[in-house]
C-alpha positions in Angstrom: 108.3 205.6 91.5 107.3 202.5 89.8 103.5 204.2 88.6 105.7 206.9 87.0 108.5 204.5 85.4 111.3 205.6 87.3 111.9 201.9 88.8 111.5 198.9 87.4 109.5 197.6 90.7 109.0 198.3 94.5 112.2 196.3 95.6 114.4 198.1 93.7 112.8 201.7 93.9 113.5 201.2 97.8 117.1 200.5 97.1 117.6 203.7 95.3 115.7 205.4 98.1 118.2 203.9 101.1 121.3 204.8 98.5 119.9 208.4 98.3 119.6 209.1 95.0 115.9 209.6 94.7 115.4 213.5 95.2 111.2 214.4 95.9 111.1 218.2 95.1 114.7 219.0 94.5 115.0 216.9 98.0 117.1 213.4 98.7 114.8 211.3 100.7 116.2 208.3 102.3 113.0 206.8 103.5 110.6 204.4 101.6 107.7 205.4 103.8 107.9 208.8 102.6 104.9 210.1 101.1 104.7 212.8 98.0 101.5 214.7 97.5 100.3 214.7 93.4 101.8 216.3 91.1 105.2 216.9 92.8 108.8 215.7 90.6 110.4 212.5 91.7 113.5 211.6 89.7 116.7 210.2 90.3 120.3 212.1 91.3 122.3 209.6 89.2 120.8 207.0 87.0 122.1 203.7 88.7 123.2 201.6 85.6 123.4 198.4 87.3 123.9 195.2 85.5 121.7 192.8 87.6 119.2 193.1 90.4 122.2 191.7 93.0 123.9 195.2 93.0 120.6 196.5 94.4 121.0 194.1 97.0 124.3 194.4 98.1 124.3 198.0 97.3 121.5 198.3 100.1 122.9 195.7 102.8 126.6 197.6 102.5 124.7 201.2 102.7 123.0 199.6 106.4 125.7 197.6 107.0 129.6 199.4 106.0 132.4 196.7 105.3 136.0 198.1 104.6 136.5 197.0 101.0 139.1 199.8 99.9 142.6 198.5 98.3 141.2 194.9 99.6 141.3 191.8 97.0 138.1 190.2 96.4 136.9 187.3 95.7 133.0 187.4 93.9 132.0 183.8 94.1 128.4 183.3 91.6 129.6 186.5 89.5 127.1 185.9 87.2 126.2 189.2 85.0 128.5 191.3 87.5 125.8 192.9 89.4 128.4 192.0 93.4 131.3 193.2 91.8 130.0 196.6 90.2 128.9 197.4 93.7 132.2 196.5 95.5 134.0 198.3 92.5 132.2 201.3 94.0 135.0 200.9 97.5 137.8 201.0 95.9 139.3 197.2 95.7 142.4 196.8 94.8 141.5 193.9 92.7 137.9 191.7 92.2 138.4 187.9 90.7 134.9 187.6 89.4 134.2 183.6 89.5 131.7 181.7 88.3 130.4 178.4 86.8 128.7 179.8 84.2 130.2 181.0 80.7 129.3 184.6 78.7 127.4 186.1 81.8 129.5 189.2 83.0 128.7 192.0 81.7 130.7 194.3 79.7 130.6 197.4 82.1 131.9 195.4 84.7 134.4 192.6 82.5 136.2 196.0 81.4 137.1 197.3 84.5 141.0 196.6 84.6 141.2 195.7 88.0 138.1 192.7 87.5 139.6 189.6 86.2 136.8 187.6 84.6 136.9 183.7 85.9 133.8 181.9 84.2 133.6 178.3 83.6 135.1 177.5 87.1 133.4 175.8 90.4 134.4 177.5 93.2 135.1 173.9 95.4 137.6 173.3 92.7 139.2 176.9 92.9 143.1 177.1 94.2 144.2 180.6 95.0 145.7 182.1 97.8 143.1 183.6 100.5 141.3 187.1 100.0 140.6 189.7 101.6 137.0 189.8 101.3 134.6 187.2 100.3 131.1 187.9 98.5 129.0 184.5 97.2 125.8 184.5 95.9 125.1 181.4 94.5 121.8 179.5 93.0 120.6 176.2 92.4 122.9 175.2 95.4 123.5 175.4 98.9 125.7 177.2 100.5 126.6 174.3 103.0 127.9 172.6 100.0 130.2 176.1 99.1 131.8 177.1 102.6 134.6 174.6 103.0 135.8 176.3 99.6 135.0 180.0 100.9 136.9 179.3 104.1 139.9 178.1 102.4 140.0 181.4 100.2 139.0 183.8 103.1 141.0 185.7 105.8 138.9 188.0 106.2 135.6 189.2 105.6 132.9 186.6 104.2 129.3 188.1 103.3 127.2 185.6 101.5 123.3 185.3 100.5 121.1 183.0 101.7 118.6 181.8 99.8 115.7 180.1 101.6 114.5 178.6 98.0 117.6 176.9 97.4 118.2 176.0 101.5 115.4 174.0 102.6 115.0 171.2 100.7 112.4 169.9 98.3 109.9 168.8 100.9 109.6 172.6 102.6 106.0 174.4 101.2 106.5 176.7 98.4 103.6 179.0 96.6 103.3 178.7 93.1 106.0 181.0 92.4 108.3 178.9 93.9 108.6 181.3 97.3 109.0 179.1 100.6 106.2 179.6 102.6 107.2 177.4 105.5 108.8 179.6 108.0 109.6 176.7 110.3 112.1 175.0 107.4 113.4 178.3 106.6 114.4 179.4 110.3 115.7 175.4 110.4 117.4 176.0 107.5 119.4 178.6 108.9 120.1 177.6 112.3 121.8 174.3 110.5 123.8 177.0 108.4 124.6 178.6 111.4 125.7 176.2 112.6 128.2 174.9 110.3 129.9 178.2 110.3 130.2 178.3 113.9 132.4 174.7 113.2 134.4 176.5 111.4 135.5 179.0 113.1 134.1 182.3 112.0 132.8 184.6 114.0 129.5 185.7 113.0 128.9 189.4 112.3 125.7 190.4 111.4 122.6 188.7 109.8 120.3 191.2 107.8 117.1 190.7 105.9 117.9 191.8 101.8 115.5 195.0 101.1 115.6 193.1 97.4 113.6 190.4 97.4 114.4 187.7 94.9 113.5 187.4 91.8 110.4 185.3 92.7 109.3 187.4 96.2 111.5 184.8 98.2 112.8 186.7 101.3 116.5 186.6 101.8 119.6 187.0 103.9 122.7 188.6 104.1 125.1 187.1 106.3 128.6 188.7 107.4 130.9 186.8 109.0 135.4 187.2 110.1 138.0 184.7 110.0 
């Protein structure tokens, strides 16, 4: 898919494939193993018009792992261009605050959807609402220790976040020159202390997949799921 141009890179071409919208021969195929001889047609069922790479993440981890998002209001935490919320937009929520620190990110596909309301310019530990339904957060340049006490006073429900070894570790871990953690040991640390600190507060952990989108780098990511 990517030698003919269809996808923009491996990580993403396996997304489509797990959403089934990559046809082989007239043919959905939902496995990335799957080999095509030459010369056969490979091309999507539906271009997928995402804004960001994230909606290929979470589009993948929700596909593998189903959360009940319909008529729910959500909370996006680290909006950013809108890639979370165009995905979730997909299961019918009754309502998506799209939040974030940054200004003039979302992106216009998304920002128009009448149920989105668009909160840039805003840190999340500073944030007073009442609690959602379901809580997304994918955040950079900052740890999510430093986010869940703020996530757990908007939540009463679901809460699925993204880890992010690179920005989890510390500045000591070993990192390539891409900036991708290569020290498994500070990364499996990392996330036992994270762990940890949710178990303190009380959730009950659900599930704890790998990403099938690496990051934007190669780092390896998480998705985490847990219920208040």
């Amino acid at each position: 898919m990517v030698l003919q141009g269809i996808s923009p890179s491996r990580n993403i071409a396996q997304a489509q494939i797990k959403a089934a919208k990559v046809l082989v021969d007239g043919r959905i195929i939902t496995k990335p193993s799957h080999e095509v001889p030459d010369g056969v047609e490979i091309h999507l069922e539906e271009e997928m018009h995402y804004v960001g790479r994230a909606a290929y993440k979470l589009k993948a981890f929700l596909l593998e792992h189903p959360i009940d998002i319909a008529d729910k209001a959500v909370l996006d935490v680290g909006a950013s261009t809108g890639g979370f919320s165009q995905v979730l937009l997909e299961y019918a929520p009754r309502a998506i605050v799209a939040l974030d620190v940054g200004h003039g990110q979302l992106h216009p596909d998304v920002a128009g959807d009448t149920r989105v309301t668009n909160l840039e310019g805003q840190d999340i530990r500073t944030y007073e609402h009442e609690p959602f339904d379901v809580v997304t957060c994918d955040v950079a340049f900052i740890s999510l220790q430093h986010v869940i006490y703020a996530l757990d006073k908007l939540s009463r429900g679901d809460i699925v976040m993204l880890f992010k070894p690179q920005f989890e570790v510390g500045k000591l871990a070993k990192r390539n020159k891409q900036g991708v953690v290569t020290d498994m040991g500070a990364i499996e640390l990392a996330m036992r202390r994270f762990e940890d600190a949710c178990a303190l507060l009380g959730w009950r952990h659900v599930v704890t997949l790998p990403s099938h989108v690496e990051g934007k780098e190669g780092n390896r990511e998480f998705f985490y799921h847990y219920h208040k």
